[in-house]
N, C-alpha and C positions, 0 to 999 in steps of 0.2 A: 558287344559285351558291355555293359553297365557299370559303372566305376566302383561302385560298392561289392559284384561277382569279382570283377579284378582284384580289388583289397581283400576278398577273401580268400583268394586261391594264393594270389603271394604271400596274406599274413598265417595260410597255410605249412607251406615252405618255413617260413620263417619260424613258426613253432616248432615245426620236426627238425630245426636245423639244432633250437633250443632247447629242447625236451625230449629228443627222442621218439617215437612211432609212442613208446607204451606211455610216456607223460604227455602227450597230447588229446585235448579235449574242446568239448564248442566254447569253454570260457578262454581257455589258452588260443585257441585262434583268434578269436573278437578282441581279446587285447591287443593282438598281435598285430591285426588289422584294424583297432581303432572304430569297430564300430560296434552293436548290440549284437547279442549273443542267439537274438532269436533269429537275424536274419542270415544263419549257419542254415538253420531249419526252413527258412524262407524261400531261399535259393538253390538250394539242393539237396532237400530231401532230411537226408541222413547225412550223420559225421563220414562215414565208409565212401559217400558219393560225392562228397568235398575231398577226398582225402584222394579219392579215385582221379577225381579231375584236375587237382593240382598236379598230381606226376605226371600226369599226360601233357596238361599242359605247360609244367616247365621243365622235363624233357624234351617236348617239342622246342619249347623256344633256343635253350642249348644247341640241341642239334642244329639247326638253323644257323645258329650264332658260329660254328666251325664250318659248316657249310662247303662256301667258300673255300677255307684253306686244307679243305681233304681233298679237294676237287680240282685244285693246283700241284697235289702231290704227284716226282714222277717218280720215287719208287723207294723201294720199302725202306729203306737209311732215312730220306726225308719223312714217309708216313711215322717213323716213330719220333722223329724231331718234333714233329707238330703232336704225338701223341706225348708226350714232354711237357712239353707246354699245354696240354691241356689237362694234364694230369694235375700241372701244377694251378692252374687257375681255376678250373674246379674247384681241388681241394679248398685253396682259399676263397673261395665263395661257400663251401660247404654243400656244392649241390651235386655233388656225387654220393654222399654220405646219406642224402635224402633217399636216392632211391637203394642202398643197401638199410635204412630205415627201414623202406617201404617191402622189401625182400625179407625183413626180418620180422616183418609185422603178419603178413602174408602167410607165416608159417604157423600162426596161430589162430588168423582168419580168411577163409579163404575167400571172401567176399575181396580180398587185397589181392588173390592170386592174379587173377587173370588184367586186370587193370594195371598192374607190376610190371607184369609180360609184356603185356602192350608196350608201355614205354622203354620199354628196353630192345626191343625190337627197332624200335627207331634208330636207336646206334648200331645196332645189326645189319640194319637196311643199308643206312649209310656208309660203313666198312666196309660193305662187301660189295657194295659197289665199286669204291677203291680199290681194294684186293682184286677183282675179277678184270681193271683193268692193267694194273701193274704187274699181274702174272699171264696175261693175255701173252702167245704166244709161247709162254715158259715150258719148259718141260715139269718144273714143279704143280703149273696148272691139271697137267695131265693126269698125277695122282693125288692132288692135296683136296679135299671135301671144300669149296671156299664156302661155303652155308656155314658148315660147322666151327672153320677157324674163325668167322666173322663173329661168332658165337662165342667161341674162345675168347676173341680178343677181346669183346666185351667185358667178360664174365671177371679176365683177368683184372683189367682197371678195378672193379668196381672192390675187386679183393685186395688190390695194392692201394686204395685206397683205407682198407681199414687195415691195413701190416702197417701201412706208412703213421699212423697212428699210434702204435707200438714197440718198431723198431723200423725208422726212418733210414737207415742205413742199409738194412738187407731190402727194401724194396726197390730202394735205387740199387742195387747189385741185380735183381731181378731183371727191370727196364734194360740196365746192360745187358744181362744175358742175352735178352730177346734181339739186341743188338749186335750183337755175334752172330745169332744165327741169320738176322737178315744179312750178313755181310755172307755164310755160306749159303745164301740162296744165289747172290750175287754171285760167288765163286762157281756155281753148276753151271748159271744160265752162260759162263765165260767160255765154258768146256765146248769144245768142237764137236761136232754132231758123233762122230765114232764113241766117244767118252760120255755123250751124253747119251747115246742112245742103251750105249753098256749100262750105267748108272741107273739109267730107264729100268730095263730089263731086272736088274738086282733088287730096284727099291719096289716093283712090283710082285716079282715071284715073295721077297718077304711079306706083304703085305695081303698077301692070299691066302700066308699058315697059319 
């Protein structure tokens, strides 16, 4: 990639971190990135296919950048530890806010839907990879959709990221919640097989009504 493509797609980011999805434009990136406003249009077409390729690619880079420390997690007390801190570092980079930007922009044009999707699906992939191996063997594996919670989990950050923005206090009471419950996933998986198999049987017959 060419060093002027790179300065557009970070001085990309760096707009939407500034301006917002709806205040962003090809003058507002080329400042951002320091260089002319034509080679927006140069490089990639259209603002939609700059705008497309920057969450991809700094989602990608993110993800990558945690990598590592999901893939060291051995279970779900530590996955939210590390989901903590990345909660927190994010935020202060501001690059989670980019792609609830990019979610908000999307609703207006759907040329932003699917490119959206895409990068968010990266934290997806990577959660549930996590998840599929920290409840391997679990009896929670047995009924929980782990596609879907990965989905969740997602979905949840990207929303405690814009509460945390509002009322910093009830969002951190949130991340606790979720921390209770992973301590009652812990609690199941402790239960002896008679107790869990009972537990089984209840939490599926509800789950069929």
């Amino acid at each position: 990639m060419s060093d002027t493509k790179r300065r557009l797609l970070h001085g990309t980011l760096a707009a939407i971190r500034q301006h917002g999805i709806a205040g962003v434009s090809a003058r507002t990136i080329a400042t951002a990135a320091g260089v002319n406003q034509a080679l927006v249009f140069y490089h990639f077409g259209t603002l939609d296919e700059l705008l497309a390729a920057a969450c991809r690619t700094g989602t990608a880079e993110r993800v990558a950048h945690w990598s590592a420390r999901l893939r060291q997690v051995g279970s779900l007390r530590e996955l939210l530890d590390v989901g903590r801190a990345l909660h927190e570092e994010e935020r202060e980079l501001g690059n989670v806010s980019v792609l609830a930007q990019m979610l908000a922009g999307a609703q207006a044009d759907e040329r932003l839907a699917a490119p959206t999707a895409e990068s968010l699906q990266l934290w997806v992939d990577e959660i549930e990879l996590v998840l599929r191996r920290l409840l391997a063997g679990s009896p929670s594996a047995e009924i929980a959709d782990v596609p879907g919670l990965a989905r969740a989990v997602s979905a949840a950050f990207i929303g405690l990221e814009l509460y945390d923005g509002v009322d910093r206090p009830s969002a951190e009471r949130a991340i606790e919640a979720l921390d209770q419950l992973a301590v009652l996933i812990e609690i199941v998986d402790d239960l002896g097989p008679i107790a869990r198999r009972a537990l089984h049987n209840k939490i599926s017959k509800a789950t069929r009504r």
